[in-house]
C-alpha positions as CSV (number, residue, x, y, z in Angstrom):
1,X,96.6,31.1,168.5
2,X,99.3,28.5,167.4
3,X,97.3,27.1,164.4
4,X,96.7,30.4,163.5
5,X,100.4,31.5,163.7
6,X,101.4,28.3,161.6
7,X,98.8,28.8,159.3
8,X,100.1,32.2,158.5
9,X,104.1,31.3,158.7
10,X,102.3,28.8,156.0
11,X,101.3,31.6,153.8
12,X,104.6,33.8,154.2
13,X,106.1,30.7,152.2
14,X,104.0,31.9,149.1
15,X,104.9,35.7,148.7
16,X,106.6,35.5,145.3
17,X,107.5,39.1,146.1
18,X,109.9,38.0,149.2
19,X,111.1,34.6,147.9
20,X,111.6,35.6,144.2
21,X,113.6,38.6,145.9
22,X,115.5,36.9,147.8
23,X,117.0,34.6,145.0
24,X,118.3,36.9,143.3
25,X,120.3,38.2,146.3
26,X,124.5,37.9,146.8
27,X,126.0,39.0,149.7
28,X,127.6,41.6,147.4
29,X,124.4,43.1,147.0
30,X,123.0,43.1,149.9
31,X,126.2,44.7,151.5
32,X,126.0,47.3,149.3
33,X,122.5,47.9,149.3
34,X,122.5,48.8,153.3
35,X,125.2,50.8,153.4
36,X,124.0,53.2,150.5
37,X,120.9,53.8,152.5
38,X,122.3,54.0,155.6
39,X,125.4,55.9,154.7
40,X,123.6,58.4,151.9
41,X,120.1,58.5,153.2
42,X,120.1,59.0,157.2
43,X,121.5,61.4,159.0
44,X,121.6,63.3,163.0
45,X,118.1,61.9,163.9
46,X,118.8,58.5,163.2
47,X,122.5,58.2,164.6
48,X,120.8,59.6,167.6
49,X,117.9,56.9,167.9
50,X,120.8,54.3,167.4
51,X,122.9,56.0,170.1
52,X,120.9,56.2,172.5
53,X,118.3,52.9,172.6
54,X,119.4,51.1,175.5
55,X,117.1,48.1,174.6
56,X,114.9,48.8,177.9
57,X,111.9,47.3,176.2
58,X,109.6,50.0,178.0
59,X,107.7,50.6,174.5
60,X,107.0,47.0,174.5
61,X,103.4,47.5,176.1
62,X,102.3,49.9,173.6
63,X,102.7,47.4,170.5
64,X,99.6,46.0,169.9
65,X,101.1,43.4,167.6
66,X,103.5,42.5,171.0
67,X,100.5,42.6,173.4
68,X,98.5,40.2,170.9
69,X,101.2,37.5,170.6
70,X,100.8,36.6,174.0
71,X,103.9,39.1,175.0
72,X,106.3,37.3,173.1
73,X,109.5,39.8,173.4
74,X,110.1,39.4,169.3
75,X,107.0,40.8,168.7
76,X,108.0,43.9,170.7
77,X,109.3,47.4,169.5
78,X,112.5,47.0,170.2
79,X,112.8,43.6,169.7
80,X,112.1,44.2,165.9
81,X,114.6,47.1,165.5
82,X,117.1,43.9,167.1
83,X,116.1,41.2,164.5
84,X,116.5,43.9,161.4
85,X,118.2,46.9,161.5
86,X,120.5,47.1,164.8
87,X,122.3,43.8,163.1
88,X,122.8,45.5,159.7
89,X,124.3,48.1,161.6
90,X,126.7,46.1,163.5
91,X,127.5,43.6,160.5
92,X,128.3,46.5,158.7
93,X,125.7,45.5,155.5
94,X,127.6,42.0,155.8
95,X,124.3,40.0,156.5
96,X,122.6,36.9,154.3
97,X,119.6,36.3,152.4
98,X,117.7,34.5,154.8
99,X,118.2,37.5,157.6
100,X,117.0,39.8,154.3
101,X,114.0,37.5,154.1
102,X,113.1,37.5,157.9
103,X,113.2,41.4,157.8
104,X,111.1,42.1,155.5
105,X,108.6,40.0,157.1
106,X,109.0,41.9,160.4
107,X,109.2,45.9,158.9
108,X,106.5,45.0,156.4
109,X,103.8,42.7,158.6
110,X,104.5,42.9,162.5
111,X,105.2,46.6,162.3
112,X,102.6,49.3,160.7
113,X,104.6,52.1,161.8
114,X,101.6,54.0,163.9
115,X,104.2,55.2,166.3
116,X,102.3,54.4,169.8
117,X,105.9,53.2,170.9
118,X,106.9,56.6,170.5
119,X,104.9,57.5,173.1
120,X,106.1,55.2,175.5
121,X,109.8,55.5,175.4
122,X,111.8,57.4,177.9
123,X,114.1,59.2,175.1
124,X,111.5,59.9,172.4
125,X,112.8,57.2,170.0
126,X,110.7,56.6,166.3
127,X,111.1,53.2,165.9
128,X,108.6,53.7,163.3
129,X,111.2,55.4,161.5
130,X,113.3,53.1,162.0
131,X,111.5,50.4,160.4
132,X,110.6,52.8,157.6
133,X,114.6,52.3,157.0
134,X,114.4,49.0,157.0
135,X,111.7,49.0,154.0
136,X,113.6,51.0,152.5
137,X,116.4,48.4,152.2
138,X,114.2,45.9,151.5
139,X,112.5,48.0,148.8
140,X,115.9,48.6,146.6
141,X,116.8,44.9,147.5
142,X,113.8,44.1,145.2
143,X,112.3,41.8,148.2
144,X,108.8,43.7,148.9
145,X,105.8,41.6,149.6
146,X,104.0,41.4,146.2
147,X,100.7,42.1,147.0
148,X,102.6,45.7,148.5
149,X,104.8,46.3,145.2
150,X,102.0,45.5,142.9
151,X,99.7,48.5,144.1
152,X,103.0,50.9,144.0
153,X,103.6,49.4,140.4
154,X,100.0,50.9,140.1
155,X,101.0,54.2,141.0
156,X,103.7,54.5,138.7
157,X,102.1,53.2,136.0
158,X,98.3,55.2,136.4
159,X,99.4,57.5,139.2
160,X,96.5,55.9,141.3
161,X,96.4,52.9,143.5
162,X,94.0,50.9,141.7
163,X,94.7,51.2,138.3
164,X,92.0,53.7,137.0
165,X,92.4,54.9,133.7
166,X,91.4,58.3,132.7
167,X,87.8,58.2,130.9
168,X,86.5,55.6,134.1
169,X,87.8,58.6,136.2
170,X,85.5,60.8,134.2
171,X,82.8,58.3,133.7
172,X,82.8,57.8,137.7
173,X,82.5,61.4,138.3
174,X,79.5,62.4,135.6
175,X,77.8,58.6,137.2
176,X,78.0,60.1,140.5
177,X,76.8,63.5,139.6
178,X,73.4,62.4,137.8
179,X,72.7,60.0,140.5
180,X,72.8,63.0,143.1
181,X,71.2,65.1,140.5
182,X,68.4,62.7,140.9
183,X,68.0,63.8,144.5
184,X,69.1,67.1,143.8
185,X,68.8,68.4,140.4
186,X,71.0,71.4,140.3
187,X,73.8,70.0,142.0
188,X,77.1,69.6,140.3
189,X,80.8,68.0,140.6
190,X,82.8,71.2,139.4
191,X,85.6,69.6,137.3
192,X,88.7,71.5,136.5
193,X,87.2,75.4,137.7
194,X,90.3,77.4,138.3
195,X,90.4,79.4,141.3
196,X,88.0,77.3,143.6
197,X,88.8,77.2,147.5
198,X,88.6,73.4,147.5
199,X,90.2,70.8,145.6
200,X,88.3,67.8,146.8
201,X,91.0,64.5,146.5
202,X,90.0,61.2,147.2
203,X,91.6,58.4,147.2
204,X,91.7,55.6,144.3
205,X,88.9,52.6,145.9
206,X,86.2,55.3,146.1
207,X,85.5,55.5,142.4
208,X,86.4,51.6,142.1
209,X,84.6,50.4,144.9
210,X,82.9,53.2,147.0
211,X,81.6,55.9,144.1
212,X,78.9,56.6,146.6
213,X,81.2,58.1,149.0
214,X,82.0,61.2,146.1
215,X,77.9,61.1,145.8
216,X,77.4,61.7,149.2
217,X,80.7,64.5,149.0
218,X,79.5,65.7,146.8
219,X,75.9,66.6,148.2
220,X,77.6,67.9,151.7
221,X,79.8,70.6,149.6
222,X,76.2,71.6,147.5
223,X,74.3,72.1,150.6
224,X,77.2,74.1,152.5
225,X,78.1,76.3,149.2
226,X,81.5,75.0,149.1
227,X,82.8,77.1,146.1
228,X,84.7,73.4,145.5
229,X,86.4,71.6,142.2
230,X,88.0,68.1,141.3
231,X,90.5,67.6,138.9
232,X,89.9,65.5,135.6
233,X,93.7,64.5,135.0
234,X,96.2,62.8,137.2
235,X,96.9,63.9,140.8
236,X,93.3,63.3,141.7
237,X,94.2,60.5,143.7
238,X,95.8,61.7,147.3
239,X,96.7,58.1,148.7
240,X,100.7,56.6,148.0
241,X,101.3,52.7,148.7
242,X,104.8,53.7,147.8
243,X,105.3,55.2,151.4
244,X,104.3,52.2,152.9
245,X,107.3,49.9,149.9
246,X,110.1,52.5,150.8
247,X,109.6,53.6,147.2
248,X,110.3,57.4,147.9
249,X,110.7,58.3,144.6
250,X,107.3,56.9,143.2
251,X,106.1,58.1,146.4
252,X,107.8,61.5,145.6
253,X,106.2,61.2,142.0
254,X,102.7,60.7,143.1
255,X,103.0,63.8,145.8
256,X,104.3,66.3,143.1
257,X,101.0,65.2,140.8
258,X,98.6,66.0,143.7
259,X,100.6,69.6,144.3
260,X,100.8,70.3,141.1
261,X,97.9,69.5,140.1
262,X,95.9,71.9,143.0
263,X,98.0,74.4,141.9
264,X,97.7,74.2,138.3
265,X,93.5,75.0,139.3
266,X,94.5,77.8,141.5
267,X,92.9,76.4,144.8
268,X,93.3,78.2,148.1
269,X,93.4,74.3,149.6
270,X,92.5,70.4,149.6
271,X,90.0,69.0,151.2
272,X,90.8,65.2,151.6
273,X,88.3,62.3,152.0
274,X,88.4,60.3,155.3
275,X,91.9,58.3,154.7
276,X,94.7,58.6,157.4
277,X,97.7,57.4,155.0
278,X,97.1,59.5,152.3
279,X,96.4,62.9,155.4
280,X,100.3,61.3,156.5
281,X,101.5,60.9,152.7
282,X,100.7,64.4,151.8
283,X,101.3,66.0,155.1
284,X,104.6,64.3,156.8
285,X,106.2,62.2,154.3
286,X,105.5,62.9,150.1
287,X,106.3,66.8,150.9
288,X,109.4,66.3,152.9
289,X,111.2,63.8,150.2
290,X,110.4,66.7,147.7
291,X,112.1,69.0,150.2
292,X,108.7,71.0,151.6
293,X,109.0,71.0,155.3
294,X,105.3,71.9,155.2
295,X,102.8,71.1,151.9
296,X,103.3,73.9,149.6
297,X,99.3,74.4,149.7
298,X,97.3,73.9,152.7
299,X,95.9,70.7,153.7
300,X,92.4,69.6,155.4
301,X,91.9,66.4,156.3
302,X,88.0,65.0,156.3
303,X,87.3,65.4,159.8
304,X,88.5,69.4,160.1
305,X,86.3,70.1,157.3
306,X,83.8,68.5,158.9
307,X,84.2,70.4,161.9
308,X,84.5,73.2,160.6
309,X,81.2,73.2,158.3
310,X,79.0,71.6,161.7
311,X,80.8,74.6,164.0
312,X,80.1,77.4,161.5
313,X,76.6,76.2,160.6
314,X,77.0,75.6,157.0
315,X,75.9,72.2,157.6
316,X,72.7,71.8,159.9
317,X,71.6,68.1,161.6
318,X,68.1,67.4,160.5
319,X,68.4,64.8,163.6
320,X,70.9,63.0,165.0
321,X,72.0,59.5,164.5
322,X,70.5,57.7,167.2
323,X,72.2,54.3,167.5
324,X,75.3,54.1,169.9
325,X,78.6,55.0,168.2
326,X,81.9,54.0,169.6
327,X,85.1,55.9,167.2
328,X,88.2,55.0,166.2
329,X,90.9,57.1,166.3
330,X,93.4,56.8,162.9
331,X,96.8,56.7,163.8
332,X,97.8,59.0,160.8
333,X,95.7,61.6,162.1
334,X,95.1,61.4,165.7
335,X,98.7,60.5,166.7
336,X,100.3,62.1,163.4
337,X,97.8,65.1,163.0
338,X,95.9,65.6,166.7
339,X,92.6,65.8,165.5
340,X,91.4,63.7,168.0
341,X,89.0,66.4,169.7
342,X,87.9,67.9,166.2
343,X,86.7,64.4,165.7
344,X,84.7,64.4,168.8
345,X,83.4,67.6,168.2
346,X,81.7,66.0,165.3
347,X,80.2,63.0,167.3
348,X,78.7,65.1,169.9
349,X,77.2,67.1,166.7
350,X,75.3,64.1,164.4
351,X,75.5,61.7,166.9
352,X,73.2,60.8,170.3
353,X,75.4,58.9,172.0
354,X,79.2,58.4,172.1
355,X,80.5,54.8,173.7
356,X,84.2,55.9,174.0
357,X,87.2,52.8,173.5
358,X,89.5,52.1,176.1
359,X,92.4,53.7,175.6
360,X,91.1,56.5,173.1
361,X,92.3,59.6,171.4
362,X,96.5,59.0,170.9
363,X,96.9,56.3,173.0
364,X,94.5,54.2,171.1
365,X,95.8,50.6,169.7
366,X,96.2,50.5,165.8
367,X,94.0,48.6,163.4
368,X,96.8,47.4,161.3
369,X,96.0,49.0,158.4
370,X,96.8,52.3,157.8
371,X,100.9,51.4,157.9
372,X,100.5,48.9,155.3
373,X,100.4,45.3,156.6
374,X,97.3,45.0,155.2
375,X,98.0,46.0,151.6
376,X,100.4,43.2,151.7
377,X,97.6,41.1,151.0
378,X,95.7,37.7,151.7
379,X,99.2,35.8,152.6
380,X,99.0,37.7,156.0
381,X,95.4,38.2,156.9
382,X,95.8,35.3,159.6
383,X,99.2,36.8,161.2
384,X,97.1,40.3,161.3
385,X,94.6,39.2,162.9
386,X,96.2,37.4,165.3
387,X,98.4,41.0,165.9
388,X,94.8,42.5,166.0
389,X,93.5,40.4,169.3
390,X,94.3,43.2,171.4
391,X,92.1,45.3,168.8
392,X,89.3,42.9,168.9
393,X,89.0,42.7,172.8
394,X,89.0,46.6,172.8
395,X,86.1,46.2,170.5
396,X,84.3,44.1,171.9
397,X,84.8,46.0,175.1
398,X,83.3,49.1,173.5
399,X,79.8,46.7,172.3
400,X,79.8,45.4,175.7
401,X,79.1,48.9,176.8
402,X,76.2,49.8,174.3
403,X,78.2,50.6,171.2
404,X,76.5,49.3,168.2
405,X,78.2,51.4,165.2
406,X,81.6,51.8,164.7
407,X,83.0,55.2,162.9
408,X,86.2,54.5,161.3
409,X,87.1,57.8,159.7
410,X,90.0,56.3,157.4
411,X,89.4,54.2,154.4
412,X,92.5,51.5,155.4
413,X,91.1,51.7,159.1
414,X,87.7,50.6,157.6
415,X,89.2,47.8,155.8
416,X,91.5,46.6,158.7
417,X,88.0,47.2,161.3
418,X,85.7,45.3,159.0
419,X,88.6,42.0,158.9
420,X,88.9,42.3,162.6
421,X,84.4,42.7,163.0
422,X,84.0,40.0,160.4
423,X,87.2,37.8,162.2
424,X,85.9,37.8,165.9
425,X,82.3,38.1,165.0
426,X,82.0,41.2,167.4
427,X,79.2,42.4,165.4
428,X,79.5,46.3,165.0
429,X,78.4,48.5,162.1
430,X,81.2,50.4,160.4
431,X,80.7,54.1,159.2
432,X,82.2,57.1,157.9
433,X,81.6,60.2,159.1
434,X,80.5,61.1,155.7
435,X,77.9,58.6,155.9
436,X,76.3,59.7,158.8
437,X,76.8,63.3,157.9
438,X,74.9,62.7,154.9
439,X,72.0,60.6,156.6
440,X,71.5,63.1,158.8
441,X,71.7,66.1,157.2
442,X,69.3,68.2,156.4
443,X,69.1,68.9,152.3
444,X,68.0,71.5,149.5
445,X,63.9,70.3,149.0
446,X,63.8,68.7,145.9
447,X,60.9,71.0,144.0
């Protein structure tokens, strides 16, 4: 564990994003900075969580990155809030580059804001808010990891995550459609049909890296009848790095595409693929910087869809996937959007056999992912997977017991799984639900 922690306070050293940042700081600025957001841009709620934190350290048990580090109190909850934004409070704004530099490092890679400390404290207190505040500052200080501010520079720029133009949206879509075709010759991807149910939104690294996720979409919304559409223009892309940079108003951007966009089609609502940022972008924290308390058009995350097409018998299991599964539960929508039993109703559905993680359903530990530390890049893969131990022995725990497939239905959760699988050699298969679905499934005969 040390070399590992030196090894990744070695690569902190190289994030041009922090140290560049940091340069061009004067205390003027940084003064300034803090008390704008914290004077114009918080309110009741977080006057309250400031009021009344007595610095207990209850939460401390539920932080996987503190449980991982050996226990060390810095690592805890509310030992970050006292490194970052309890002394900008007290200073006034009146703090130096070098305490900017060590918070962003904290609020950006020993925090991914999956609120399990929520749970645990007496009085209810959202750290993870908290830190959100803190990358906040750090965002309009200009001191964001890179790796972090290049994929919201991404967004601005292409209104996607991964920089996909236009005609390789297009091309991705019509390449996905005739390979399905092949399988199923009259299916189709309905681009651009006013007045569908469904707008179907991914998000960006399916059509640069995972186009056969969309294949195998799209042959689960042929096969149940989905009366279903994507869009050909912007706002097909549902995910937003920019909540994770404290860039509200790209992040605000990006959200008003997506509406606007399943409105423009006249859809009753959107589907979304298996991602748990982009359900919490669209859902808890894009509509509410635009001033919707709720989205202005329904939203259905993956695994309700799901659910709902296995419960109604649109989609029928030819037979059931027969290997042990143990599941993961996605902060963003087990702890943010309780679909924690929905998602069991679909194991017990195209599954045999469910190997369930110790703790499960809201009180399981985070991946590290889905908050953001790992879209901060190769610098801090060490230092996350260190914070990830905790993960890794829960893990292994679950293969110990017969699991050999791991469902992970969240594209950052399958990233931050496969590091951690691939790190301590645990040796699990990772899934979507979508995959199995398909695999399993029974499909139109091909005459």
């Amino acid at each position: 564990m040390a070399e590992t922690d030196k090894d990744s306070t070695k690569s902190e050293e190289l994030d041009e994003g922090i140290e560049v940042g940091v340069r061009r700081l004067t205390p003027e600025r940084i003064q300034t900075v803090i008390n704008s957001v914290l004077g114009a841009e918080t309110g009741a709620r977080f006057k309250a969580y400031i009021q009344t934190c007595i610095h207990c350290g209850l939460c401390s048990d539920a932080c996987h990155f503190y449980l991982s580090n050996d226990k060390d109190p810095r690592f805890s909850p509310v030992g970050k809030v006292k490194q970052t934004i309890w002394p900008m409070i007290q200073a006034k704004g009146r703090v130096d580059a070098a305490f900017i530099r060590r918070a962003a490092q904290i609020a950006h890679t020993e925090c991914n804001l999956c609120k399990r400390c929520v749970q645990y404290c007496p009085f209810g207190i959202d750290i993870a808010y908290m830190m959100s505040m803190v990358r906040r500052i750090i965002h309009k200080l200009g001191v964001t990891p890179l790796y972090l501010q290049d994929t919201a520079h991404s967004h601005a720029a292409t209104m996607n995550q991964m920089w996909v133009k236009g005609d390789e949206w297009i091309d991705t879509l019509q390449w996905q459609e005739d390979e399905a075709r092949e399988e199923i010759p009259e299916l189709r991807i309905p681009l651009e049909k006013e007045g569908a149910d469904i707008m179907y939104s991914v998000i960006a690294p399916e059509p640069k890296f995972q186009a056969q996720l969309i294949y195998q979409a799209a042959v689960i919304m042929h096969t149940a009848g989905v009366n279903w559409t994507m869009p050909a223009s912007m706002g097909w892309d549902n995910s937003d790095m920019a909540m994770f940079s404290g860039d509200n108003e790209i992040m605000g951007r990006v959200k008003r595409a997506h509406f606007e966009t399943a409105a423009r089609l006249k859809v009753k609502k959107i589907v979304m693929g298996e991602c748990g940022h982009a359900f919490r972008s669209v859902y808890d924290m894009g509509n509410r910087w635009l001033g919707w308390a709720m989205p202005p058009i329904p939203i259905v995350h993956a695994i309700e869809f799901y659910h709902d097409l296995l419960k109604s018998g649109r989609i029928r299991i030819a037979r059931k996937y027969d290997k042990p599964v143990t599941l993961h539960d996605p902060c963003n929508v087990v702890r943010g959007g309780g679909l924690h039993e929905m998602a069991r109703y679909v194991v017990s559905q195209i599954c045999e056999q469910l190997v369930e993680m110790h703790p499960n359903r809201e009180h399981n530990y985070c991946c590290a992912a889905g908050g953001g530390v790992i879209n901060c890049g190769p610098p801090y893969k060490n230092k996350r997977m260190a914070g990830n131990r905790v993960k890794a022995e829960q893990l292994f725990d679950a293969k110990s017991r017969g699991a050999e497939t791991l469902i992970a239905p969240c594209h950052n959760c399958h990233s931050g799984l496969h590091d951690i699988v691939h790190h301590y050699e645990i040796g699990l298969d990772i899934k979507f639900f979508g995959d199995i679905i398909y695999e399993c499934m029974e499909k139109p005969e091909n005459p």
